[in-house]
N, C-alpha and C positions, 0 to 999 in steps of 0.2 A: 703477672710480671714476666713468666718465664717465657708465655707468647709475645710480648711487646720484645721482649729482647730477640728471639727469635724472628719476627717479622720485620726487625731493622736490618739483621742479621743478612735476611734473604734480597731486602732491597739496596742492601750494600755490593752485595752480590750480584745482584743486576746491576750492577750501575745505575740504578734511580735517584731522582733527587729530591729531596725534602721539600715538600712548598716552604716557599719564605713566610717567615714571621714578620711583617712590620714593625718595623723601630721604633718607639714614640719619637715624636718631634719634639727638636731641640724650641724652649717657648723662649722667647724673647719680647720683654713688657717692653712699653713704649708710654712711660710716665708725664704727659706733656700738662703744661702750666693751668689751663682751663678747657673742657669742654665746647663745643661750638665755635671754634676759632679759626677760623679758615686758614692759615698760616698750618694750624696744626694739620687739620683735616687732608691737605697736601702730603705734608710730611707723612702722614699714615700710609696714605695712598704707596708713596715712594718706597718705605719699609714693608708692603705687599708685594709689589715687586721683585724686591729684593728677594725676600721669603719663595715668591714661585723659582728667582733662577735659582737661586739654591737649593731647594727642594728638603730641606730637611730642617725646616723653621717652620713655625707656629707664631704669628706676632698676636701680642696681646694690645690690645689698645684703649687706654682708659685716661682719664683729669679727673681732678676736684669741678663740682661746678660751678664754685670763684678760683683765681689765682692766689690760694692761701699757702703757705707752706705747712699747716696745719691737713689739711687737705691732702696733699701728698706723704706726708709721714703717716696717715691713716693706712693710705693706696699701696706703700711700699712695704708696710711690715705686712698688710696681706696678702701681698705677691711673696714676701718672705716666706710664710706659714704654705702658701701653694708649691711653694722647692720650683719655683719658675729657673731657666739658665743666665738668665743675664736680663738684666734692666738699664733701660737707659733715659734718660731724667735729662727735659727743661726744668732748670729748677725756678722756683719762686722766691726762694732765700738759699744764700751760696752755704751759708753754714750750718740754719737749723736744720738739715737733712741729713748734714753728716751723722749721728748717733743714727737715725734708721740705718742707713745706706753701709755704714757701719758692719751694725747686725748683721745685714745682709752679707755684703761681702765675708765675713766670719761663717755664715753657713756655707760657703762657695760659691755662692754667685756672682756675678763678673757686674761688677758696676762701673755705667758709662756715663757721663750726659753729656749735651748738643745743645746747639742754639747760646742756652745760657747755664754756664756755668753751677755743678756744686764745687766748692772748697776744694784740693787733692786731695787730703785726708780721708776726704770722702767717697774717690771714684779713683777708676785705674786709667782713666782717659778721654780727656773733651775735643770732641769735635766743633771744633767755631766754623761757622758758615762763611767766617772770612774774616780778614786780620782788622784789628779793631782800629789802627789808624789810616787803613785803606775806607775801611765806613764814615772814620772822623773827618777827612778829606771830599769822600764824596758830597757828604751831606751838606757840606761850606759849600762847595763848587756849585750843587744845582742851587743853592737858598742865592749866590750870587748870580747865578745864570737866570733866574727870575728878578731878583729886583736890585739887580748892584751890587756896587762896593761901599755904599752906605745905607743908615738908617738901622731901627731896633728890628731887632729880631726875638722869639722867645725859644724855650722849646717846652715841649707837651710830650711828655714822660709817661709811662708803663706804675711800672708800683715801683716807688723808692727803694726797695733792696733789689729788686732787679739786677742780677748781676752785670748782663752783657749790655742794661740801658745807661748801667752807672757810666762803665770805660767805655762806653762810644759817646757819651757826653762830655768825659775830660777829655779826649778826642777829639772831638770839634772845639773846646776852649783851647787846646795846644793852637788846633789850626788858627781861631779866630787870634791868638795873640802875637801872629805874625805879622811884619808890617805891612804888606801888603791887604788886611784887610781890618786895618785897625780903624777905617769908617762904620765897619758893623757894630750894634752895641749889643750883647744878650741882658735884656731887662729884666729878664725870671726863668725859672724853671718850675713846672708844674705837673702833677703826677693825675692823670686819668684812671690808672690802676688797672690797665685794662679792659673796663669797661665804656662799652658804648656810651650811657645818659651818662657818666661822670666825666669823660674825655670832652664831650661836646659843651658840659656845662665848665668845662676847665676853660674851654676856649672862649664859651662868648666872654669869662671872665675878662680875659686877656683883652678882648676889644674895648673892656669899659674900663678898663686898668689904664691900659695903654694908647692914649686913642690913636697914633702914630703909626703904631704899631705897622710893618711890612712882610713879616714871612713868620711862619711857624714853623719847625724844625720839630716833626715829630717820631721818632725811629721807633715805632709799632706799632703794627698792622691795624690795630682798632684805633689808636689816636688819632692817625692819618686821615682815616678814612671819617673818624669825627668829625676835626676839625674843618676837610673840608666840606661836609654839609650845613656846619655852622657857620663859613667864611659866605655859605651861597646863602642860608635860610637870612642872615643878614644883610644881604645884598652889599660884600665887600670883595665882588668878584674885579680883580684889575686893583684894588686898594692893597687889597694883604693874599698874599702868597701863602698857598700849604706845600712843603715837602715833607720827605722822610723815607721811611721804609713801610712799602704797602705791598698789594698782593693785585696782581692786575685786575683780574673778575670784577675787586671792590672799586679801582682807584679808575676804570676806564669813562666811568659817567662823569668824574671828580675831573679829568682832565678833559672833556668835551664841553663841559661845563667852562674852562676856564682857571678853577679855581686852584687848578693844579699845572704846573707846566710841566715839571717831572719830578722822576721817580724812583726809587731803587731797591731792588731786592735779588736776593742770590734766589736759585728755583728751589724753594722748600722738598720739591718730590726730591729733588737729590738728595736734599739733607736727610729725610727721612730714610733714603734709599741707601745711603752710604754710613748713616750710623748702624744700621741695621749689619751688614756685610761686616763695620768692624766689632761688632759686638760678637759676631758669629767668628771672625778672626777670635778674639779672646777666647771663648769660651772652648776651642779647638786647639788651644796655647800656637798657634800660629804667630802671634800676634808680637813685635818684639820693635827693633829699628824701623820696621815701617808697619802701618798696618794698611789693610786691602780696603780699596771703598769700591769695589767691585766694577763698574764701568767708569765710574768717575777717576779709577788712578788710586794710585799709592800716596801716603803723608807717612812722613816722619816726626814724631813726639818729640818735643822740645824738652827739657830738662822737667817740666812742670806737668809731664804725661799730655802736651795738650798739642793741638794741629790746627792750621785753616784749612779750609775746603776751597772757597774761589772766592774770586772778587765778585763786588755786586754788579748789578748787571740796570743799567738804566733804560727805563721806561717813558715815553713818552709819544705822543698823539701819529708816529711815524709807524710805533710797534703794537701801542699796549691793546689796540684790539683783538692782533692775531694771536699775542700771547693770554687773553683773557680767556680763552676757548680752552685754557688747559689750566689753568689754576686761577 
C-alpha cells in the first residue's frame, strides 16, 4: 500500500496521467412488438445509429416471437433484473404493460415507447411517428386516389388492442364521415394480428364476404403486404385496391404488380433513430420542454408526455424503388 501511494505520489509529480478507465455504456433496450418484422428491423438499424453518434449507448434489441403483451412483460421485467438504463417499448397492449413498466421505472429506469403506445402511467414519453389524424387523412386520400369517391371499402387490422391501429382507425371514420366522402361505405374491420397466414386469410375472407368489395385499408406493415399478395393470388388485380402503411423493400413488387397504387410510411430508421437519442435525453435528465431526436430535431411533449415525429411520407411506383434499397 505504502508503494501504491508513493508511486502515485511520484507520477503526480511528473505530471503523468492515469490511462483511462472505460465507462460502461449507458444500455438502452429496444422492446419492439414481434421479431422478424421488418418495420422493426429498420427501426433497430436507426437506434444503432444513434448509439455510434453518441458513443456512450449500448442498444439492446429484443421481441416476443408473436405480438403478445404476455411476451413482452416476460422481456421487460428481465431487462429489469439486468439494471438496463432505459427501455423503450412498441407495445402490444396500452395497459397490460404498465404494472411491468411500472416496476421498472421504480428501480430508475427511464421508460419510453414509440410507434405504438403504453398507457402514461406507464412511460415517461411516446414518440408517435406522426399525428394520428395526419395518418387518418392520408389513408382516405390514397384508398380515394385509387378507386374514388365511392364504393365499400374495409380495413385489415394489426391485433385489436393495438394501440396506434385502434386511433388511426377512428381516424379514417372521422375522415370518412365527412361529406365529401360520404360515397365510401367501411363494411368491416378485421384483425390479421400481425401475422403474415392470418392477414392474408383475413383478406381472401373479405373478397367472399364482400364480393364488391374495392380497397383495403390496411395501416401495418404485414397486413399490407398480405393483402396485396392475396388481391394478386386471386386475380383481383384493377378490381380491389390494397393501401396502408407498408415498408418499401415489401410493398415495391405489390405496386409493380398493380395491386397497390400507393402507399405510406414515415422512415422507421428515424424512428428507431430518434427514440433512441430521446431515451439517451432522459436518462441524462436533459430531457424536459423539448426533447433531442438528434438529427431529426427537437419535439415538444404535449400535456400526455407524448410527441409526433413527421408526417408520413407517400410511396408509389415514381419512388418506391429507390427507397426500397434502404428499408
Amino acid at each position: 500500500m505504502k508503494f501504491a501511494k508513493t508511486l502515485i505520489a511520484a507520477m503526480l509529480a511528473a505530471g503523468l496521467a492515469f490511462p483511462a478507465v472505460a465507462a460502461d455504456k449507458m444500455k438502452i433496450a429496444m422492446v419492439v412488438k414481434t421479431l422478424g418484422n421488418g418495420f422493426f428491423d429498420a427501426a433497430h438499424q436507426g437506434a444503432d445509429e444513434a448509439a455510434k453518434e453518441l458513443g456512450d449507448v449500448e442498444v439492446i434489441f429484443t421481441g416476443p416471437a408473436k405480438p403478445t403483451a404476455e411476451g413482452q412483460i416476460e422481456l421487460i421485467n428481465s431487462l429489469v433484473a439486468q439494471k438496463v438504463s432505459a427501455i423503450v417499448v412498441s407495445a402490444n397492449d396500452p395497459d397490460a404493460l404498465v404494472p411491468a413498466t411500472k416496476k421498472a421505472m421504480a428501480r430508475g429506469i427511464k421508460v419510453l415507447s414509440f410507434d405504438s403506445a403504453i398507457s402514461k402511467a406507464g412511460r415517461s414519453f411516446h414518440l408517435a411517428p406522426s399525428s394520428n389524424s395526419l395518418i387518418g387523412e392520408k389513408l382516405v386520400k390514397m384508398t380515394v386516389e385509387a378507386v374514388g369517391n365511392t364504393g365499400e371499402i374495409a380495413i385489415l387490422s394489426a391485433t385489436a388492442q393495438a394501440t396506434n391501429q385502434n386511433q388511426w382507425i377512428e381516424e379514417v371514420k372521422k375522415v370518412l364521415a365527412k361529406p365529401e366522402y360520404k360515397g365510401l361505405k367501411l363494411v368491416t374491420t378485421v384483425y390479421g394480428d400481425d401475422q403474415t397466414d392470418k392477414s392474408y386469410r383475413e383478406a381472401q375472407g373479405l373478397f367472399k364476404s364482400y364480393p364488391n368489395l374495392k380497397a383495403i385499408i390496411a395501416p401495418t406493415t404485414v397486413g399490407i403486404a398480405a393483402a396485396s399478395k392475396a388481391v394478386q393470388d386471386a386475380n383481383l388485380i384493377g378490381k380491389v385496391y390494397v393501401t396502408g402503411l407498408g415498408l418499401p423493400s415489401e410493398m415495391a413488387g405489390h405496386v409493380k404488380s398493380g395491386a397497390v397504387k400507393s402507399f405510406a410510411i414515415w422512415n422507421p430508421i428515424d424512428l428507431g433513430y430518434s427514440i433512441t437519442y430521446a431515451a439517451h435525453d432522459f436518462v441524462k435528465g436533459k430531457a424536459g420542454a423539448s426533447v433531442s431526436l438528434g438529427r431529426v430535431g427537437t419535439v415538444k411533449p404535449d400535456a400526455n408526455g407524448e410527441a409526433a415525429m413527421a408526417e408520413p411520407f407517400t410511396y408509389d411506383a415514381s419512388n418506391v424503388e429507390k427507397f426500397a434499397k434502404f428499408f
